[in-house]
C-alpha positions in Angstrom: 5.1 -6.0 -10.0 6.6 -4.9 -13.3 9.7 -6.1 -15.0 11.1 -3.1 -14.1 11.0 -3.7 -10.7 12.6 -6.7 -10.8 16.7 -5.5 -10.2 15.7 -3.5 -7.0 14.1 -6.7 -6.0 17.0 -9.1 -6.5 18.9 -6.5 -4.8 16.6 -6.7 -1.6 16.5 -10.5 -1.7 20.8 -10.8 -2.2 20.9 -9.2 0.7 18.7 -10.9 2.9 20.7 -12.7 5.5 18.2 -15.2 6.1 18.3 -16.1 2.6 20.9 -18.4 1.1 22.2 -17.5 -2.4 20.6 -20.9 -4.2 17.2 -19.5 -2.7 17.3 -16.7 -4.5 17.6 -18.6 -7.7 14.3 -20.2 -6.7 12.7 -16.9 -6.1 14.5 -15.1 -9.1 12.8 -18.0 -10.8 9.5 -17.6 -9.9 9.6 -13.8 -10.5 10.4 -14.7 -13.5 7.9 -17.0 -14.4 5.3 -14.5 -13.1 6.7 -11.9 -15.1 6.0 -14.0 -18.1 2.7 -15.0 -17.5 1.3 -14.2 -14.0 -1.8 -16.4 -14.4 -0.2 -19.0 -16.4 2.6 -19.4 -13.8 0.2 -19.9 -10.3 2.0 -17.0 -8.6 0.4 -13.6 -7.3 3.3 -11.2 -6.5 2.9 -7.8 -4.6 5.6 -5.3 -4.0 5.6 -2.3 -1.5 7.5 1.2 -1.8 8.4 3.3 0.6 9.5 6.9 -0.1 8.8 6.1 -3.7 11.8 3.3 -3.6 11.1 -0.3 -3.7 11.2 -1.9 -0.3 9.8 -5.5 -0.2 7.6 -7.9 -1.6 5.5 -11.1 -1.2 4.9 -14.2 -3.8 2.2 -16.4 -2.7 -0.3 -18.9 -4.6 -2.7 -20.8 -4.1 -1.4 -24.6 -3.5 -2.2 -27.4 -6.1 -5.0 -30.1 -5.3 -6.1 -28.3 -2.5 -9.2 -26.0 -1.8 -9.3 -23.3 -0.5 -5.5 -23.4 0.9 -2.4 -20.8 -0.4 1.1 -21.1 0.3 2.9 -18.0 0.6 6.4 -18.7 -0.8 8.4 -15.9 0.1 8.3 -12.4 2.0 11.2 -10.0 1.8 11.5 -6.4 3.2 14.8 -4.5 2.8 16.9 -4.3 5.5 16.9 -0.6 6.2 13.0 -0.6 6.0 12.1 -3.0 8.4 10.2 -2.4 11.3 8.0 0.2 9.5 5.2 -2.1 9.1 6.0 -3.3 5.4 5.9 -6.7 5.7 2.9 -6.5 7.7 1.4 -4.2 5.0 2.0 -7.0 2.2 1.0 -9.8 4.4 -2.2 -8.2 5.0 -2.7 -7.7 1.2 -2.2 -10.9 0.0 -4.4 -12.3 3.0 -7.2 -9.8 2.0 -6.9 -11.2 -2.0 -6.8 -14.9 -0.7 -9.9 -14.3 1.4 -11.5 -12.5 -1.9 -10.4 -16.0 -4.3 -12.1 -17.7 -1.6 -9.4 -19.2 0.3 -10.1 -20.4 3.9 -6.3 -20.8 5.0 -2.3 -19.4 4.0 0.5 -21.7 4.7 3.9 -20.7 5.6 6.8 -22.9 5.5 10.1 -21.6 7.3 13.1 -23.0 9.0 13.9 -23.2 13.0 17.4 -21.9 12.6 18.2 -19.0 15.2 18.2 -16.7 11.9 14.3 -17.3 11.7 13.7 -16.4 14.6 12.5 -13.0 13.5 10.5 -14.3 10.7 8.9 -16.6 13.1 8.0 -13.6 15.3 6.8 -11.7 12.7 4.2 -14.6 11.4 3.0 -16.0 15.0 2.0 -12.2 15.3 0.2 -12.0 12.8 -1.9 -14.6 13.8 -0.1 -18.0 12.3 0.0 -21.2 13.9 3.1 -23.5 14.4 1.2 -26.9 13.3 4.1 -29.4 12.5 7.7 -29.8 12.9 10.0 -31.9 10.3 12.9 -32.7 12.5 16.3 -32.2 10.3 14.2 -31.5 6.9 16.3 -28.6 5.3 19.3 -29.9 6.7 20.5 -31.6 10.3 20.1 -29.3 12.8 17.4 -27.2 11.1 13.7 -28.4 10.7 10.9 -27.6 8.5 8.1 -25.8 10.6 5.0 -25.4 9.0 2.4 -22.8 10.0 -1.1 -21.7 9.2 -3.2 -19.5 9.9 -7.4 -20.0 8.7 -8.6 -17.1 7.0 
């Protein structure tokens, strides 16, 4: 990702419906602190184009005083270029570049709202586990799940 890329991004991310606007401020803020020193800031960000225009990304890391363990923060694809195999594309990348840090597992936090319910597709496809439940962590009515999948 380049600094450049950065405006299409928040575009894509604004108009995420799954995404509320004071999480994009959280992920405008750790594209920014990757912008400004990606090793410095614990976040790996990869993007994906499509037709030569930008059309998703993923930010993941690898998760403090742990071994071998990554979270990966957020995955966005635009709208009109879903279901082209985009967000599997970038999930496979990061996995591969976990695997070659030596990381033995990604972690994906996500929310059981009815408006995840793509995104939880998408990850128990891909070979994620749904290992714990938060009851009424985000907010009542909508829990923390936690998944995993062992690399």
């Amino acid at each position: 990702m380049s600094a450049g890329d950065k405006p299409g991004l928040m575009q894509i991310l604004k108009n995420t419906p799954e995404f509320k606007p004071f999480e994009v401020v959280v992920a405008e803020e750790l594209i920014d602190a990757y912008l400004d020193d990606p090793k410095k800031s614990g976040y790996n960000i990869l993007i994906a184009k499509d037709d030569g225009q930008l059309a998703g990304y993923i930010c993941y890391g690898e998760t403090p005083c742990t071994v071998g363990t990554w979270d990966i923060y957020w995955v966005a694809v635009a709208g009109e270029k879903r279901k082209r195999g985009i967000g599997k594309a970038l999930s496979e990348a990061a996995e591969t570049a976990i695997k070659k840090a030596r990381g033995r597992m990604a972690i994906i936090e996500t929310s059981s709202t009815p408006l995840y319910e793509n995104t939880r597709s998408f990850y128990l496809g891909r070979g994620y586990e749904l290992i714990a439940r938060i009851p009424d962590f985000y907010m009542p009515g909508d829990d923390k799940l936690i998944m995993q999948k062992k690399l």
